[in-house]
C-alpha positions as CSV (number, residue, x, y, z in Angstrom):
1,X,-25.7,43.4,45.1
2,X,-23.0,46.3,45.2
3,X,-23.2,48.3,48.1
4,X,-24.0,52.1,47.6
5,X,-21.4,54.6,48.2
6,X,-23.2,57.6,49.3
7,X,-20.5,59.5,48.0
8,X,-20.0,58.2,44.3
9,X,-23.4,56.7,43.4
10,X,-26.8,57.7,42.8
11,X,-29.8,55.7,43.1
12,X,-33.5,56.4,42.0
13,X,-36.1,53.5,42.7
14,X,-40.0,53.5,41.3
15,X,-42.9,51.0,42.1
16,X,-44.2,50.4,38.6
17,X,-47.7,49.0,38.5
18,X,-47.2,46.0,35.6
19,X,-45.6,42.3,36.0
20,X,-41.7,42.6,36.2
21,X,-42.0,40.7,32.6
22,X,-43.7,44.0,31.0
23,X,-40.4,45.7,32.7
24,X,-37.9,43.3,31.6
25,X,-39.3,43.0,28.2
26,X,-39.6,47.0,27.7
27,X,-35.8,47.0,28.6
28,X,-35.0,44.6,26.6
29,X,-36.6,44.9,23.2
30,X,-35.0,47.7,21.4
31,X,-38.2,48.5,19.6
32,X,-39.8,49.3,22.7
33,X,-36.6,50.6,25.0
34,X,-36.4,53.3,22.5
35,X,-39.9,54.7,23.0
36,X,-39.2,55.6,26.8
37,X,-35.5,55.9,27.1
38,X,-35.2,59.5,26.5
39,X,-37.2,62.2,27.9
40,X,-39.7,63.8,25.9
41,X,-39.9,65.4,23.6
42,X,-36.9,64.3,22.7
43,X,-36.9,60.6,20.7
44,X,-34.6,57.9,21.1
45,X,-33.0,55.1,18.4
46,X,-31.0,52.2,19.2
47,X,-28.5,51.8,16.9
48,X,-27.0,48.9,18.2
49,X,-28.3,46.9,20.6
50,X,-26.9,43.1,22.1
51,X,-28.3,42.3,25.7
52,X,-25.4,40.0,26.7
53,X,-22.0,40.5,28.6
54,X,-20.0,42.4,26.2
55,X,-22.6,43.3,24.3
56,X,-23.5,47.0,22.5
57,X,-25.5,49.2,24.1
58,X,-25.7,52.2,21.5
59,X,-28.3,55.1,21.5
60,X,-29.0,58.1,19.5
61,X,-30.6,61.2,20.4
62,X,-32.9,63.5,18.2
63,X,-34.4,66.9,19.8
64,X,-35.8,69.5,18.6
65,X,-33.8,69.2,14.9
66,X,-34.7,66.1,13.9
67,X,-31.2,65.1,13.5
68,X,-30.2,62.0,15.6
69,X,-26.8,62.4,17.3
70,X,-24.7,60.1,20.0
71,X,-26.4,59.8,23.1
72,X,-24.9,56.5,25.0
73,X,-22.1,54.3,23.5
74,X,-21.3,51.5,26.3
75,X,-22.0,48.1,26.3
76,X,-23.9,45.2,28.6
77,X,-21.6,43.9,31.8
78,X,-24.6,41.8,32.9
79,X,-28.4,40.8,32.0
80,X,-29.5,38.5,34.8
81,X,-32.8,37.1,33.2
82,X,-35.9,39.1,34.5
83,X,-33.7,40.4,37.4
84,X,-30.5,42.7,36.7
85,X,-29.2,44.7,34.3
86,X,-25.5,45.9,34.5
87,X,-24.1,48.5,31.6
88,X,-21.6,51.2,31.8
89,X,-20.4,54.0,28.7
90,X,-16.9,53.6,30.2
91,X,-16.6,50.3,28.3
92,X,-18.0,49.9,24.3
93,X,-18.8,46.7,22.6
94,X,-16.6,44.1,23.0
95,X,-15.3,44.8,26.5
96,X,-13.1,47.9,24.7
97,X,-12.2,51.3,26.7
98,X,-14.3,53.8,26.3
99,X,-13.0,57.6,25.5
100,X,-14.6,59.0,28.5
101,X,-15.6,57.4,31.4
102,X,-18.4,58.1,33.4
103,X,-20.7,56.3,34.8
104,X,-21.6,52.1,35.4
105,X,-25.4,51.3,36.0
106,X,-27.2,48.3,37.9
107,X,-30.9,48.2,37.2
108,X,-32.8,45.8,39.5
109,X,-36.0,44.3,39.0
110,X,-38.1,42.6,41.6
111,X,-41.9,41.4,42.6
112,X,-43.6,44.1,44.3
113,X,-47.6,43.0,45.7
114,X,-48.4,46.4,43.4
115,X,-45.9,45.3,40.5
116,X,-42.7,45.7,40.0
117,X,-40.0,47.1,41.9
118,X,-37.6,49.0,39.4
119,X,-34.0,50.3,41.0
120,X,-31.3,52.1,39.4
121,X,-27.8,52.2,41.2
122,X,-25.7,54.6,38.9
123,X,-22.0,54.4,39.9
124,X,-19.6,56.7,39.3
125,X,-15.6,57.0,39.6
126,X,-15.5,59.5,41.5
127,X,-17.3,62.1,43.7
128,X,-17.0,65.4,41.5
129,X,-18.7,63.0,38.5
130,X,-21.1,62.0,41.0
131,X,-21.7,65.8,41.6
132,X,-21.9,66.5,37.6
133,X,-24.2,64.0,37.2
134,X,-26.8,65.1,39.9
135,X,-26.4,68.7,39.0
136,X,-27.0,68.0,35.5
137,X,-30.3,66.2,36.4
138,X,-30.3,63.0,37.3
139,X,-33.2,62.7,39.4
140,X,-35.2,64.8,37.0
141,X,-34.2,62.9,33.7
142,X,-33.9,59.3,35.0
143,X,-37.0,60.0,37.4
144,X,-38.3,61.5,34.0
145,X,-37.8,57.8,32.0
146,X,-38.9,55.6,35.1
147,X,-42.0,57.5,34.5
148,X,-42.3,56.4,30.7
149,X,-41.3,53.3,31.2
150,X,-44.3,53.0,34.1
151,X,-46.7,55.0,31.6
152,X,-45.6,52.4,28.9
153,X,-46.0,49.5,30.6
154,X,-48.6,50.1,32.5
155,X,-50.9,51.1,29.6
156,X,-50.0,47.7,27.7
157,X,-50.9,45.8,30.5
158,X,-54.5,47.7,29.9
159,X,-54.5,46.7,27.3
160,X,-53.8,42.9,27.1
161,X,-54.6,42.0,30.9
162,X,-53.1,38.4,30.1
């Protein structure tokens, strides 16, 4: 685990009330990432999508127009089998540089007596992205998706109790 550097990173955890294998498979299936992702109203599309070191991690944003623009182009640094996720946008497919750097994420996922136990670690190069970041919204937006995923989840575990 990478310690956190007060300074550079953000982090935003959530107890989500489903088996860590709703949370890892709502992650990891694109056809259900892309309907919590984004906040809402907004919708979200994968357009490429290859859960492996090196791998694409490509979204697409639509609000209010209907047209879908870029929202993330980065790519997988590590998917640890029901536990970690590790992707950053300062890296594309392939291990190739990204134009801007910005950020490097490590989602954790652990047993929780109530669920799951979902953390996000968001790294950062330095402190004035750090600052952007936060001031922009991060613990509004990714607090925002936490919350779908949990409503998600949580509601197909509801549904098939198995």
């Amino acid at each position: 685990m990478t310690a956190i550097d007060p300074d550079r990173d953000l982090t935003i955890s959530r107890v989500i009330r489903a088996p860590r294998a709703a949370v890892w498979d709502a992650w990891t299936d694109p056809s259900k990432f892309e309907k919590w992702w984004i906040p809402a109203p907004a919708l979200c599309r994968v357009d490429a999508w290859d859960p492996k070191p090196g791998g694409a991690f490509r979204t697409l944003i639509s609000e209010s127009d209907g047209q879908y623009e870029p929202h993330i182009d980065g790519c997988f640094l590590a998917v640890d089998d029901g536990e970690r996720i590790v992707f950053t946008n300062s890296l594309v497919e392939g291990w190739r540089h990204a134009p801007q750097l910005f950020m490097t994420a490590v989602i954790t996922f652990t047993d929780h007596p109530d669920g799951t136990d979902y953390r996000a670690h968001v790294m950062h190069r330095n402190v004035e992205d750090r600052k952007m970041h936060e001031e922009l919204g991060f613990y509004d937006g990714w607090g925002t998706v936490i919350g779908q995923l949990a409503e998600f989840v949580e509601a197909q575990v509801v549904r098939d109790p198995t």
